[in-house]
C-alpha positions in Angstrom: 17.1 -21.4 49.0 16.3 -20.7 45.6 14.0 -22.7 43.0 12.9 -21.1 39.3 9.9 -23.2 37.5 7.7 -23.1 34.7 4.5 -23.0 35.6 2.7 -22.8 32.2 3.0 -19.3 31.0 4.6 -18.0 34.2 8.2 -18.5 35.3 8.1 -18.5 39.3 11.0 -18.0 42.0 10.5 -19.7 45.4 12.4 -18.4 48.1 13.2 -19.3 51.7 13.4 -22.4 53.9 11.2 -24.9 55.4 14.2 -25.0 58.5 12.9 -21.3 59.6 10.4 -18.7 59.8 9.4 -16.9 56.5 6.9 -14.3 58.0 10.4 -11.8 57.9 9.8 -11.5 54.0 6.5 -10.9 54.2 7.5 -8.0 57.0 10.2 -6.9 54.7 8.1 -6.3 52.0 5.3 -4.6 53.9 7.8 -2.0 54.7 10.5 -1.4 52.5 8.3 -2.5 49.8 11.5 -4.5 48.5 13.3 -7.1 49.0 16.7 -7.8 47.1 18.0 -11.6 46.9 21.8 -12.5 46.3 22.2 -9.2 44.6 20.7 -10.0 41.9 16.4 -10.1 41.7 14.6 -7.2 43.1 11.2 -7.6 44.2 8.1 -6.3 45.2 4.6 -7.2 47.1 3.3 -6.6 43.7 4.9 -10.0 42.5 4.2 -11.7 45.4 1.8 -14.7 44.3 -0.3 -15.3 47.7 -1.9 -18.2 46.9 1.5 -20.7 47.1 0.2 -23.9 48.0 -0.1 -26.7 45.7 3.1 -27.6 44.1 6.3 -26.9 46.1 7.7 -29.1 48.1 8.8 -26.0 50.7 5.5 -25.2 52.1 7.3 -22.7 54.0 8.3 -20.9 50.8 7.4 -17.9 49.7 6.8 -17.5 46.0 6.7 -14.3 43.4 6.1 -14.4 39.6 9.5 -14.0 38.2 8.4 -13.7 34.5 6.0 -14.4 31.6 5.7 -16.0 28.3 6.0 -14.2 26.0 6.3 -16.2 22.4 8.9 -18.9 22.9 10.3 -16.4 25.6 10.1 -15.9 29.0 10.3 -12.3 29.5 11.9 -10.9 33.3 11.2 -7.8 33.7 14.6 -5.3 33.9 13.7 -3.7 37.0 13.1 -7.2 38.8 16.9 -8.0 37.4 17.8 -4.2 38.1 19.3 -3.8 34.6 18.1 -1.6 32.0 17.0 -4.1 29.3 14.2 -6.7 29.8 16.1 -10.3 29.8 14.6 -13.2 27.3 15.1 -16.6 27.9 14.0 -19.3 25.7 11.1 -22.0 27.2 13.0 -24.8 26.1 16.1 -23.4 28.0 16.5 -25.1 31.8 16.4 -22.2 33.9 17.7 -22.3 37.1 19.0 -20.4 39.6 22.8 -20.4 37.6 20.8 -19.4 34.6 21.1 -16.0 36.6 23.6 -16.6 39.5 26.5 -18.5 38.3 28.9 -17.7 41.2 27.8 -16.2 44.5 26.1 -12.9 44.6 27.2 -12.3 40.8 24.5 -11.5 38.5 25.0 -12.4 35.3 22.7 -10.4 33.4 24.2 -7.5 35.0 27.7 -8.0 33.6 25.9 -8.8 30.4 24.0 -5.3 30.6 26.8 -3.3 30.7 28.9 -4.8 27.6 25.7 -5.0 25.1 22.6 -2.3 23.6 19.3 -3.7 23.9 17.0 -6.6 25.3 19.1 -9.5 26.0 18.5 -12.8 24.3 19.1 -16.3 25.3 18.6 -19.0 22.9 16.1 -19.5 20.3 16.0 -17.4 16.9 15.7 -14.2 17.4 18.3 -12.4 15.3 20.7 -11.5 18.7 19.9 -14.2 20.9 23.0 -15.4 22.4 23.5 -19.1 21.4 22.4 -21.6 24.1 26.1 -22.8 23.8 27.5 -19.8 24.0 25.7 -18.6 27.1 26.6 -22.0 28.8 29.9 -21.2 27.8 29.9 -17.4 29.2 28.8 -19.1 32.7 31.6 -21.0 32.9 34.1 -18.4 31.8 33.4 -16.6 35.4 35.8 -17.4 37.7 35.0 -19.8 40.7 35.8 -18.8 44.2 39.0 -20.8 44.2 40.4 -18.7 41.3 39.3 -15.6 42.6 41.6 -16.7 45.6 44.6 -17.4 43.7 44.2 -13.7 41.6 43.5 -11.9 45.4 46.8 -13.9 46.6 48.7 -13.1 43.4 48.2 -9.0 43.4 48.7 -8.9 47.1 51.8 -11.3 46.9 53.3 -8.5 43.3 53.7 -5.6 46.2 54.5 -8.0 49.6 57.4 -9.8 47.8 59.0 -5.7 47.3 59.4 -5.7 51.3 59.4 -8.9 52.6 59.7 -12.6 51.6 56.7 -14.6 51.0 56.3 -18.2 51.4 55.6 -19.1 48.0 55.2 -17.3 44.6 51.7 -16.9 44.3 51.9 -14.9 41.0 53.6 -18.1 39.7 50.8 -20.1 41.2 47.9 -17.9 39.3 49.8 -18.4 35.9 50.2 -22.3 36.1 46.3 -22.5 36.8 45.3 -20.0 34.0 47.7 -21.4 31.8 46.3 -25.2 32.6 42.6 -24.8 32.2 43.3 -22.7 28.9 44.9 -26.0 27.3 42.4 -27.9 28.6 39.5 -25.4 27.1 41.2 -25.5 23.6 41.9 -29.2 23.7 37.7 -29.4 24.2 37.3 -27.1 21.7 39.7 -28.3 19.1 38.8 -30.9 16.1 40.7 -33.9 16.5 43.2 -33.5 13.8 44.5 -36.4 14.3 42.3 -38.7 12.7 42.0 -36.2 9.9 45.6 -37.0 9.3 45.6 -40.6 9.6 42.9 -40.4 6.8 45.3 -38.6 4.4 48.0 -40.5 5.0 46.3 -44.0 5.3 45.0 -42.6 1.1 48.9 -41.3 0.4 50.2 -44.9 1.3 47.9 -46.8 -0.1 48.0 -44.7 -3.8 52.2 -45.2 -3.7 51.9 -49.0 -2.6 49.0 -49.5 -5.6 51.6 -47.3 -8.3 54.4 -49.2 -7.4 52.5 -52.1 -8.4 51.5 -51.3 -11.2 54.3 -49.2 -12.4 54.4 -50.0 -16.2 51.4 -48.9 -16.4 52.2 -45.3 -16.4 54.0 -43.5 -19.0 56.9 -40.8 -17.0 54.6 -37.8 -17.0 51.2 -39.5 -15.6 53.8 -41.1 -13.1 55.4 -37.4 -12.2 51.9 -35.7 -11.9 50.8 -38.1 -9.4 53.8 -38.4 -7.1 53.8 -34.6 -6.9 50.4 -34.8 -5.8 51.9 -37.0 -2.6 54.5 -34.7 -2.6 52.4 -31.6 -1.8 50.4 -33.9 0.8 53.7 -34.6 2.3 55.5 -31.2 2.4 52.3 -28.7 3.5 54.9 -25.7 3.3 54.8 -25.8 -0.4 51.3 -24.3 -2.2 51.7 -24.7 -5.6 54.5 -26.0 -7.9 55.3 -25.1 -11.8 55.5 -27.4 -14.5 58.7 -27.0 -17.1 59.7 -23.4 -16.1 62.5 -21.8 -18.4 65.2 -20.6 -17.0 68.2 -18.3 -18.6 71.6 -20.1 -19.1 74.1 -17.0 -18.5 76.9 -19.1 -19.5 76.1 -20.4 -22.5 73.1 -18.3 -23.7 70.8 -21.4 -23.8 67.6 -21.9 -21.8 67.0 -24.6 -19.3 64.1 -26.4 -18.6 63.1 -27.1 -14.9 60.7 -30.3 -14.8 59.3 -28.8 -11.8 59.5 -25.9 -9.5 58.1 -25.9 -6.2 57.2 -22.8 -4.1 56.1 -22.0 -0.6 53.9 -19.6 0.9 56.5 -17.4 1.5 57.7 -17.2 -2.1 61.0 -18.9 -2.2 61.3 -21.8 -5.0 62.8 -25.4 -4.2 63.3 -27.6 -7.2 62.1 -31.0 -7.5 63.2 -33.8 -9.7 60.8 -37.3 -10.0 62.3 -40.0 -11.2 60.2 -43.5 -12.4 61.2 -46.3 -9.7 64.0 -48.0 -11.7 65.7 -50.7 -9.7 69.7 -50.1 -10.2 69.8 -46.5 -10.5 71.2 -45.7 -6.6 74.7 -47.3 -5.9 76.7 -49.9 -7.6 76.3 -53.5 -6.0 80.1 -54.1 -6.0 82.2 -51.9 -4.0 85.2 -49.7 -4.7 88.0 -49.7 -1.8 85.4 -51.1 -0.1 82.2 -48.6 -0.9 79.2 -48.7 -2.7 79.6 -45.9 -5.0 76.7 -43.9 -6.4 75.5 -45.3 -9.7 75.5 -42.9 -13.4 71.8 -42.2 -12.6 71.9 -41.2 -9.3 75.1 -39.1 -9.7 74.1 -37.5 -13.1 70.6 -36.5 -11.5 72.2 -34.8 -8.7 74.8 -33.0 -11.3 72.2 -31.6 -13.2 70.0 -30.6 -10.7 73.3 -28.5 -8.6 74.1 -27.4 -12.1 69.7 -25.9 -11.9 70.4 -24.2 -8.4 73.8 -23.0 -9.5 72.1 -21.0 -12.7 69.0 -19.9 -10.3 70.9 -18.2 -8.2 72.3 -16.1 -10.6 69.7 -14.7 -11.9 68.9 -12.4 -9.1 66.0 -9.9 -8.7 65.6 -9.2 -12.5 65.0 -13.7 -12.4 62.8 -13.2 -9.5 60.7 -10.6 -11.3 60.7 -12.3 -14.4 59.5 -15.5 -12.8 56.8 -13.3 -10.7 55.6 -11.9 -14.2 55.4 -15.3 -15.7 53.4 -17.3 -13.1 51.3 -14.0 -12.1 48.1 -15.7 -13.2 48.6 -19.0 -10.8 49.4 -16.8 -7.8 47.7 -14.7 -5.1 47.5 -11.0 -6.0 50.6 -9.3 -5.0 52.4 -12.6 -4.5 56.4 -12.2 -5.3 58.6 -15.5 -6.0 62.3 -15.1 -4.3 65.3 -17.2 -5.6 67.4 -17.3 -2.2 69.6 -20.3 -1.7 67.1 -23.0 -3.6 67.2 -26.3 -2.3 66.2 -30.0 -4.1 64.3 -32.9 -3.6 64.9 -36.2 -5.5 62.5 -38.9 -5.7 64.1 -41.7 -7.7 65.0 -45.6 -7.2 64.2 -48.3 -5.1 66.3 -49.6 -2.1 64.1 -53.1 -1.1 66.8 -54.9 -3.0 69.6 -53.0 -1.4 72.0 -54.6 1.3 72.4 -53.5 4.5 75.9 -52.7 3.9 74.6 -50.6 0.1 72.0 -48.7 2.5 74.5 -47.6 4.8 76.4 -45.9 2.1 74.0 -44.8 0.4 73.3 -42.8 3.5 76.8 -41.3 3.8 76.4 -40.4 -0.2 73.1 -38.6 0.1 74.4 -36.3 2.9 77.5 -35.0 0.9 75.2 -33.0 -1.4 75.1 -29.9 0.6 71.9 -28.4 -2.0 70.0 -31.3 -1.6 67.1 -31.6 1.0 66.6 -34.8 0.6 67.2 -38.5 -2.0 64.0 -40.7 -1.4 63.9 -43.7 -2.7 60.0 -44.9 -2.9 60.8 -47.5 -0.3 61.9 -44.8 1.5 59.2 -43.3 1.0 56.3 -46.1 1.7 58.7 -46.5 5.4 58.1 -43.1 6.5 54.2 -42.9 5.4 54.1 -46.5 7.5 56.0 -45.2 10.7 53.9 -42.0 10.2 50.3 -43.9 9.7 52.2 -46.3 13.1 52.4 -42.6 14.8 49.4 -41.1 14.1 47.1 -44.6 15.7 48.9 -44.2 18.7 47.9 -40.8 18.9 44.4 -40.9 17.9 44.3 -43.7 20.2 45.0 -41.3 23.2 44.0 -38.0 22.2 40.7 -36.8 24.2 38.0 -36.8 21.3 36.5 -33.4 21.5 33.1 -32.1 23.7 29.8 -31.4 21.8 
């Protein structure tokens, strides 16, 4: 049995049992001088404290001065720990006998010894103490007796299974547990993202849903700056996006202006084309042989911007540099834009007015364009930030919040 107190400015280490006789470590230390405890404290009749009455509940116990105050440190000796730096523990620390022992005969400050220069510091503000967290974290990074079983099983199991068969696959076994308690260490560790999201995209709904209303009272550019700022919230891939880029018009030797060019971290460009929510721009409300046909506005938009995609790609690497140059100043050093199979995303319309049998076809029309990511109307849009925000509260309603 071991107890560690604090004992004004000593730090003491009762050891033995009040079930049996002591008088053997008393004999021990008359002759050998020493007397080694779980492998890990090393003492001596010189820190034998004789008079170990008042205070312990073992009277049986035999008690030695395990340290001293030094500052806001207890200070244990390095031959008492049989280490070659002096340990420090902080007095507001609880010290125990896991402070130094975590798992059976394994002395911490040993291991710790070996892998660092110096005195060892736990807690407090000296300039390389070890963080209280961090120590209580390296205690229970040492593997338990139960895990030490599974590893033993596992490396005797890699050469058994090359001879005979085994009745299970132990190696297997080890994995799964590892595996297991490292999720479980990260998800402790982790923020809760979650709720970080639901807060961006409870501000992102609630933005579109105030714009919508008051939709008049932007003129097309305001309206275009802040729908791309959604935009960027929405699609993280992208990092930056140009305003009215000029591009080259092989063909007819005019330029072209781009309302907006998006571009992702890796470089390639996606174009973008923000429309103000007009009502009837998205498909006709009577039908042709029976459809809903796409309307001049929709249609034209999606002309013009194949027509954008068509020119980019051929402009190849001298476009690609030439673009690079341009935008050189609103990009990382080193940064390099690529033109490789640019895609689109319209934002134009509203569908709340829309049959069911207009929506339907509107579907079939807006997967035809093969260039085109994606048509969102902005009642499209609103539906996906609400089954999104719908997601998220379910999640954050079960996700573990993190430990302190």
């Amino acid at each position: 049995m071991i107890n560690i107190h604090k004992e004004d400015d000593i730090l003491t280490l009762e050891y033995g049992s009040d079930q049996s006789d002591n008088q053997w470590i008393h004999e021990r230390l008359e002759t050998s001088r020493e007397l080694l405890i779980k492998n890990t404290f090393t003492l001596t009749i010189d820190n034998l404290i004789q008079d170990d009455t008042a205070i312990y509940s073992h009277s049986d116990s035999v008690l030695f001065k395990l340290g001293t105050l030094h500052g806001e440190y207890y200070k244990i000796d390095k031959d008492i720990l049989s280490t070659t730096a002096d340990v420090y523990i902080h007095n507001n620390l609880s010290i125990s006998e896991k402070t130094f022992i975590p798992l059976y005969k394994i002395s911490i400050f040993k291991i710790i010894n070996k892998m660092t220069y110096g005195d060892i510091y736990i807690g407090g503000d000296h300039k390389e103490a070890i963080p209280t967290k961090a120590y209580r974290q390296i205690i229970s990074r040492i593997p338990n007796h139960y895990e030490l079983n599974k590893y033993t099983l596992a490396r005797i199991d890699s050469v058994l299974r090359n001879y005979i068969t085994t009745n299970n696959d132990y190696e297997e076994s080890l994995n799964n547990y590892v595996n297991k308690k490292l999720r479980s260490e990260i998800a402790k560790r982790a923020p809760n993202f979650s709720s970080i999201e639901l807060i961006k995209y409870e501000y992102i709904l609630e933005k579109l849903k105030s714009m919508l209303k008051n939709e008049s009272g932007f003129s097309e550019n305001q309206w275009q700056n802040e729908i791309l700022e959604i935009i960027l919230l929405l699609y993280p891939k992208y990092i930056h996006v140009f305003k009215e880029t000029i591009i080259n018009d092989l063909y007819t030797k005019k330029k072209r202006k781009l309302d907006f060019l998006l571009v992702d971290a890796s470089g390639n460009v996606d174009i973008i084309e923000i429309k103000k929510p007009f009502d009837s721009c998205i498909v006709t409300e009577n039908t042709y042989r029976d459809n809903h046909i796409p309307l001049r506005e929709l249609s034209g938009t999606v002309m013009q911007t194949e027509k954008y995609i068509f020119l980019m790609n051929k402009l190849g690497i001298k476009g690609e540099q030439d673009l690079t140059e341009k935008y050189k100043n609103e990009l990382p050093d080193g940064f390099k834009i690529k033109i490789i199979n640019p895609k689109a995303i319209l934002i134009m319309g509203r569908d709340n007015t829309l049959s069911q049998k207009q929506i339907d076809d509107f579907e079939v029309i807006k997967r035809q364009y093969k260039n085109v990511i994606d048509i969102i109307t902005y009642d499209d849009l609103i539906k996906r930030l609400e089954f999104t925000l719908l997601q998220l509260r379910k999640d954050n309603k079960t996700t573990p919040k993190p430990h302190n």
